[in-house]
C-alpha positions in Angstrom: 64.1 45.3 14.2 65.6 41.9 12.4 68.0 40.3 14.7 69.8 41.2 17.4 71.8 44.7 17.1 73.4 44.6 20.9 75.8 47.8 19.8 72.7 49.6 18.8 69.9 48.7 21.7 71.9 51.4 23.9 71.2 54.2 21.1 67.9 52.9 21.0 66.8 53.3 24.5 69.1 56.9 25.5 66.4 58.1 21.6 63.7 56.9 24.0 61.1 59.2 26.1 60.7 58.6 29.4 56.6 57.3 29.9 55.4 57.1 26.4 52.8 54.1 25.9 52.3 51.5 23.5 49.0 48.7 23.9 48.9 45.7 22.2 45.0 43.8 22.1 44.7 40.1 20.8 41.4 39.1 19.7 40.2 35.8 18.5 38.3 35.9 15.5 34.9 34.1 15.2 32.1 32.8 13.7 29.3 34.7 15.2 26.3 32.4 15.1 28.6 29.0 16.3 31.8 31.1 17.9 33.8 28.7 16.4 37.3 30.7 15.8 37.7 31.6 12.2 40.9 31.3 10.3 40.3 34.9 8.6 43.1 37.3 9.2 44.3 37.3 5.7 41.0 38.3 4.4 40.7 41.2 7.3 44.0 41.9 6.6 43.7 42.7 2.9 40.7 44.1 3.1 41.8 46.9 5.8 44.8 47.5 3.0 42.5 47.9 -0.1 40.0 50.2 2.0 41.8 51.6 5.3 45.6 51.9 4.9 45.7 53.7 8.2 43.7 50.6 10.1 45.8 48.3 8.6 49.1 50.0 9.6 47.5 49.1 13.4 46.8 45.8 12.4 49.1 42.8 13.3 49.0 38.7 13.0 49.7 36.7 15.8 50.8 32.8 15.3 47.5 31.8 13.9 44.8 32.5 11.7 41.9 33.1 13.4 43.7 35.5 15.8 44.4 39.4 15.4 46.2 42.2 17.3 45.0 46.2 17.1 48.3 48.3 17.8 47.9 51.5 19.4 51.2 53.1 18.1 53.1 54.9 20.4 51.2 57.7 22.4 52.3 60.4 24.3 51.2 58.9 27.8 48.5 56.3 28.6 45.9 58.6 27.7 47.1 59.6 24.4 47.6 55.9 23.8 44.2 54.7 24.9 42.5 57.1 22.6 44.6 55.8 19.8 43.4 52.6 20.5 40.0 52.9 20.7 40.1 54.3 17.0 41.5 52.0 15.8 39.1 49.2 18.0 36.0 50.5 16.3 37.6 50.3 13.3 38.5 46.7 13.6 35.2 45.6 15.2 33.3 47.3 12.1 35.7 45.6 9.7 34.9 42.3 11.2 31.2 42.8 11.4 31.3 44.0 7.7 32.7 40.3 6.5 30.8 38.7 8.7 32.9 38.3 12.0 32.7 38.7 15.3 36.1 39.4 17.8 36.6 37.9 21.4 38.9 38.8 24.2 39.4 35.7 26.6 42.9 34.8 27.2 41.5 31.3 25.6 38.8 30.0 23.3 37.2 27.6 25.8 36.9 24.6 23.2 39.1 25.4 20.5 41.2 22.9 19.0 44.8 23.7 18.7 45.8 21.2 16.0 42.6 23.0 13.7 44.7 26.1 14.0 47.0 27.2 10.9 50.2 29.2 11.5 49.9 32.5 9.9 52.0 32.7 6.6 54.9 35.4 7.7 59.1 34.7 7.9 58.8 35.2 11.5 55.8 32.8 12.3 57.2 30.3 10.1 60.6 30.7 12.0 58.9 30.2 15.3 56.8 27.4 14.3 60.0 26.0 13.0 61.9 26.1 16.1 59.4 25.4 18.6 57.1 23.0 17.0 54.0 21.5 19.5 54.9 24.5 21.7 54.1 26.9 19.3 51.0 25.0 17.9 49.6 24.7 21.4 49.8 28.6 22.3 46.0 29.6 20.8 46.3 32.4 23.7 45.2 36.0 23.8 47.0 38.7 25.3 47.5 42.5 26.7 50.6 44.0 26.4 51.8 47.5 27.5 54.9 48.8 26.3 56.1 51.8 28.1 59.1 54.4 27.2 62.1 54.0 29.3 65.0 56.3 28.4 68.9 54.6 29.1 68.8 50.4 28.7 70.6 49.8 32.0 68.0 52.0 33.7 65.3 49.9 31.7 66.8 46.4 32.7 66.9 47.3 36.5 63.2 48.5 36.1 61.8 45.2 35.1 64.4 43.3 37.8 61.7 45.3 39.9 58.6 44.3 38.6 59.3 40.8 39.0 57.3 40.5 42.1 54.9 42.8 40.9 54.2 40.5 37.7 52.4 37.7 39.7 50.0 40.4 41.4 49.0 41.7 37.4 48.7 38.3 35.9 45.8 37.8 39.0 44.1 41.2 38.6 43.9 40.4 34.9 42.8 36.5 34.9 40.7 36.0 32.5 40.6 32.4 30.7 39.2 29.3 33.1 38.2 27.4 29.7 40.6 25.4 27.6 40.4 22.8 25.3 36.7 22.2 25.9 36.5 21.8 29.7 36.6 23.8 32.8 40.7 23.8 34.1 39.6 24.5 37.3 42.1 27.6 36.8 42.0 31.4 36.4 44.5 32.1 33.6 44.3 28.6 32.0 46.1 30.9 29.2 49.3 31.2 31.6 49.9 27.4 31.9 49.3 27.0 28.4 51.8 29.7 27.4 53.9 31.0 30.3 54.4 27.5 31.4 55.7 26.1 28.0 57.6 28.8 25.9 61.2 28.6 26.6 62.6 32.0 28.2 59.3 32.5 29.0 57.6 33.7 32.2 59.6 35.5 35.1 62.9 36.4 34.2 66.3 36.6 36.0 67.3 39.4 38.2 70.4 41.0 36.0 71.2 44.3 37.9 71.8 45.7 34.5 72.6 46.0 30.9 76.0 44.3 31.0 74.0 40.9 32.3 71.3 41.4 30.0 73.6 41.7 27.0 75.7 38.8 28.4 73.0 36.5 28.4 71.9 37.3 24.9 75.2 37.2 23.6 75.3 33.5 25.2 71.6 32.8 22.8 73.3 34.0 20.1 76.8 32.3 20.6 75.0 29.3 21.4 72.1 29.7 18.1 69.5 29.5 20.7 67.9 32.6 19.2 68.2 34.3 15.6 66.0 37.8 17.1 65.7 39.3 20.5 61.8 38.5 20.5 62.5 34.9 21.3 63.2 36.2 24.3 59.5 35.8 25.7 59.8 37.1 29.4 56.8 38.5 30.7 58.4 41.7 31.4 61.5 42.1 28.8 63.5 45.6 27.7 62.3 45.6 23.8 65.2 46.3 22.4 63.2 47.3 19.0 61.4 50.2 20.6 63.3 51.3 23.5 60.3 49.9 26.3 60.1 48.1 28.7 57.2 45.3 27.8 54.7 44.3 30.8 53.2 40.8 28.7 51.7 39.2 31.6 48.1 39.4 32.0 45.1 37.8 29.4 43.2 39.8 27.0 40.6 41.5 28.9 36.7 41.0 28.3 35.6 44.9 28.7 37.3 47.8 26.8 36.6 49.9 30.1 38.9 46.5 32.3 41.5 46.7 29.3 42.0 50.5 29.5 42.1 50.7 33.7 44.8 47.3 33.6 47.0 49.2 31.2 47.3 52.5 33.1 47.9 50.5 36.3 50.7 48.6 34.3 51.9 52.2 32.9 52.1 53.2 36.9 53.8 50.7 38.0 56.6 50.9 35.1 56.9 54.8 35.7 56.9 53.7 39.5 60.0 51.7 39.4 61.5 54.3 36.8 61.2 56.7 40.0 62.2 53.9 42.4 65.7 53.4 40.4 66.0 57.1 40.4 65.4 57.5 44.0 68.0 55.0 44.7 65.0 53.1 47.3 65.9 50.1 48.6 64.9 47.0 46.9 66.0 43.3 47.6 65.4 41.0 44.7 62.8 38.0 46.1 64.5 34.9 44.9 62.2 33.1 41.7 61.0 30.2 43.9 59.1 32.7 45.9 58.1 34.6 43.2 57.0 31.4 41.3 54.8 30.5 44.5 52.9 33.8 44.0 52.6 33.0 40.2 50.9 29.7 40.9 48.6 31.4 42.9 47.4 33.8 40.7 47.1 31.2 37.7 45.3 28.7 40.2 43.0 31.2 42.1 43.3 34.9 40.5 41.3 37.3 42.3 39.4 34.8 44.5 42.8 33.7 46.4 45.7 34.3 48.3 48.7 35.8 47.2 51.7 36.1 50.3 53.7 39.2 51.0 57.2 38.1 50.3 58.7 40.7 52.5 56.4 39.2 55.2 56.2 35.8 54.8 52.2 36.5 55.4 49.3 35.9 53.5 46.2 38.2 52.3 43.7 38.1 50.2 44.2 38.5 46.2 42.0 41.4 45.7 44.1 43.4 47.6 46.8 42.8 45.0 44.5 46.0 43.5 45.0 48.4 46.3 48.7 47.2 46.9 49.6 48.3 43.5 47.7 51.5 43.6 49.3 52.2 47.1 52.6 51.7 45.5 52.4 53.4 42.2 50.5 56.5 43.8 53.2 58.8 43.5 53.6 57.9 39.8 49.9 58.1 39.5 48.9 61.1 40.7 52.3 63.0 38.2 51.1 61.0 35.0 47.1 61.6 35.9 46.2 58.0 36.0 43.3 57.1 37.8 41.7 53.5 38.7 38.4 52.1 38.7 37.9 48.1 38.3 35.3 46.2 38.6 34.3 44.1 41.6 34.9 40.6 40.0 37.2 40.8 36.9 37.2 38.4 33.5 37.5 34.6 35.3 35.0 35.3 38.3 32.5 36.7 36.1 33.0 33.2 33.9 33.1 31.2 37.3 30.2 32.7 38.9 28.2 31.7 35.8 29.4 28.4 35.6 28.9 28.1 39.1 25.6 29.0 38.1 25.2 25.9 36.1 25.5 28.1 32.3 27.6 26.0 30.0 30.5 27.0 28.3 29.2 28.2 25.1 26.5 30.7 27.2 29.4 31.9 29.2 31.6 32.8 26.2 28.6 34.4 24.6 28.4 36.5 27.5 31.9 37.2 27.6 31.5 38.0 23.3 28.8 39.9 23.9 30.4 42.0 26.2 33.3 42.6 24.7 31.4 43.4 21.2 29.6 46.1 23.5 32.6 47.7 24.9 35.5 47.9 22.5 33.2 49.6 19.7 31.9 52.3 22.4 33.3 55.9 21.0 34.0 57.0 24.7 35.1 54.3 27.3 34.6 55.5 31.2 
C-alpha cells in the first residue's frame, strides 16, 4: 500500500479474517569468522531471485545493508504461520551459508558501528533516511513482529488501545540486546532506547477509542506533511492499514527459533484476547501513558530480572511473572486457537548477562548467542 488510502482502510479491515497470522524475523548479516555485520543483502537478495523465486518473495530489506527480514506470509492461525516460517528460515540460513554468511538474531550487534552502515537502495528507505536523517542512521536494530487478522478497523483500533499496558510486559519477556555500540549499556533491550526512544510516533501510542480518532490524527500527518505513508506511523502496536492487522512490533529479535515461535503465539493470544475482550464488552480503563511509560522503563532497564507494577494496583512483582500474567489472561483465547506456552527459564539478555557476569567478553557472548541461533532457526521441526 503507497500512501495513505483513509476511504479504503475500512474495506481493508471488514476483507479481513478474524486471527490469521503474519511473522516478521530481522536478522543481521555477518561475517562468520570476525561477526562483523556484512553489508550483503543485495547479493542474497539476487541470488534468492535467480535460484529461489519463492524464497525471495519472503525476503525483505530493512534500512540497512547488512540486515534481512524472512516473511512468513499470511497463515491461517499461528500454527500455519509458524510452519511457513520455518521454510522459508532454512531457506535463508542455507542461502547465507552458501555465500559465505552467517545470520544473527540480537535486537543489537554489540559493537557495530552505525555510521559504517549503508541505507539500503529502495524509494522507501531513501524516503525515510531522507526525512529522519541521524535517527534513521542510528536504528541498526533487529526485530519480531506479529501481525494478526482483525476483521472491522474500529474494532481493530480499540484492540491495540488495549494492549497498551500489555506492550511493556512483551518488550521484557522478549529482551534480548544488553550490547550496543561496543559496551555493555547496563540495559536489557538496549535496542528499545535506541529505536523506541528516538523514532518519532514511535513507542506506545495514544488511547483513541476508535477509528474516527485514529483517522483524525492521520488526517492531521497528512494535512500537516508530517507523513507521505501510514508506515511512518511506528507505534509499537499500530492497525496496518495495508493488510488489515493489528501489528504487535515491540519485543527484539529472539536468539532461539523455539523463544521466537512461543513469543509470537503469546502475542497472537493476547491480540485474539482483546478481540474477545471488545466483543464481550469487559470493562477496561485506559492506564494513563506516564504509567504505562514507568513499566516500559522497567522492562528496557531490567527485563526479566525486575520489577514491573500492577497499574490497577499500584503494587509491584516480580518481571517473570509478566509470563504467567499474560498466559492467565489470554487463557480463554489460548485454549480456542490451540496455543500452548513453553519459555525458557532465562530469555535472550539474562543468558548474555549471566555470561558476562561470568567474565566472557562480548565477542564470546555473541558467538554464543550466533551459534545458537544458527542451531535453531535451520532445525526442520522446532518443539
Amino acid at each position: 500500500m503507497t500512501g495513505i488510502d483513509l476511504d479504503n482502510a475500512a474495506e481493508t479491515f471488514q476483507r479481513s479474517v478474524d486471527f490469521t497470522v503474519g511473522l516478521e524475523e530481522e536478522f543481521a548479516i555477518l561475517d562468520p569468522t570476525t561477526l562483523e555485520l556484512a553489508p550483503r543483502f543485495e547479493d542474497l537478495r539476487e541470488a534468492a531471485n535467480r535460484d529461489d523465486p519463492a524464497l525471495a518473495a519472503s525476503i525483505a530489506g530493512e534500512l540497512i545493508c547488512s540486515e534481512i527480514e524472512i516473511v512468513s506470509g499470511p497463515g491461517t492461525g499461528i500454527a500455519d504461520a509458524l510452519e511457513r516460517q520455518r521454510r522459508w528460515r532454512r531457506g535463508l540460513f542455507a542461502l547465507a551459508e552458501a555465500h559465505g554468511l552467517a545470520l544473527g538474531a540480537t535486537g543489537t550487534h554489540p559493537w557495530a558501528d552505525y555510521r559504517a552502515q549503508r541505507v539500503i537502495d529502495t524509494e522507501h528507505y531513501r524516503m525515510v533516511e531522507q526525512t529522519l536523517q541521524y535517527v534513521a542512521w542510528r536504528n541498526n536494530t533487529f526485530s519480531l513482529h506479529v501481525h494478526v487478522g482483525i476483521q472491522d478497523i474500529d474494532r481493530a483500533v480499540r484492540v491495540c488501545d488495549r494492549l497498551r499496558p500489555v506492550l511493556p510486559l512483551l518488550l521484557a519477556v522478549s529482551a534480548n540486546s544488553p550490547y550496543l555500540d561496543g559496551r555493555d549499556s547496563g540495559l536489557h533491550s538496549a535496542r528499545t532506547q535506541s529505536f523506541t526512544r528516538n523514532f518519532p510516533r514511535c513507542g506506545v501510542p495514544d488511547a483513541f477509542g476508535g477509528w474516527a480518532a485514529y483517522r483524525g490524527y492521520l488526517q492531521f500527518l497528512l494535512d500537516t506533511q508530517s507523513i507521505v505513508e501510514f508506515t511512518q506511523v511506528w507505534w509499537s502496536v499500530r492497525p496496518h492499514l495495508g493488510f488489515g492487522t493489528v501489528e504487535v512490533r515491540i519485543c527484539d529479535a529472539q536468539a532461539s527459533a523455539h523463544e521466537s515461535g512461543t513469543l509470537a503465539a503469546l502475542i497472537t493470544a493476547c491480540v485474539a484476547q482483546a478481540a474477545r475482550d471488545v466483543d464481550e464488552g469487559v470493562t477496561f480503563a485506559d492506564p494513563a501513558p506516564r504509567l504505562i511509560e514507568e513499566n516500559m522503563w522497567r522492562a528496557i532497564r531490567h527485563g526479566l530480572d525486575g520489577h514491573l507494577i500492577d497499574l490497577d494496583r499500584g503494587e509491584q512483582y516480580p518481571a517473570r511473572q509478566a509470563i504467567e500474567r499474560l498466559a492467565g489472561w489470554s487463557a480463554p483465547m489460548r485454549s480456542e486457537l490451540g496455543i500452548e506456552l513453553a519459555f525458557p527459564e532465562q530469555n535472550g539478555a539474562q543468558r548474555q548477562r549471566a555470561m558476562i557476569d561470568a567474565g566472557l567478553s562480548a565477542a564470546e557472548v555473541y558467538a554464543a548467542s550466533v551459534k545458537e541461533t544458527q542451531q535453531t532457526y535451520t532445525e526442520k521441526v522446532t518443539a
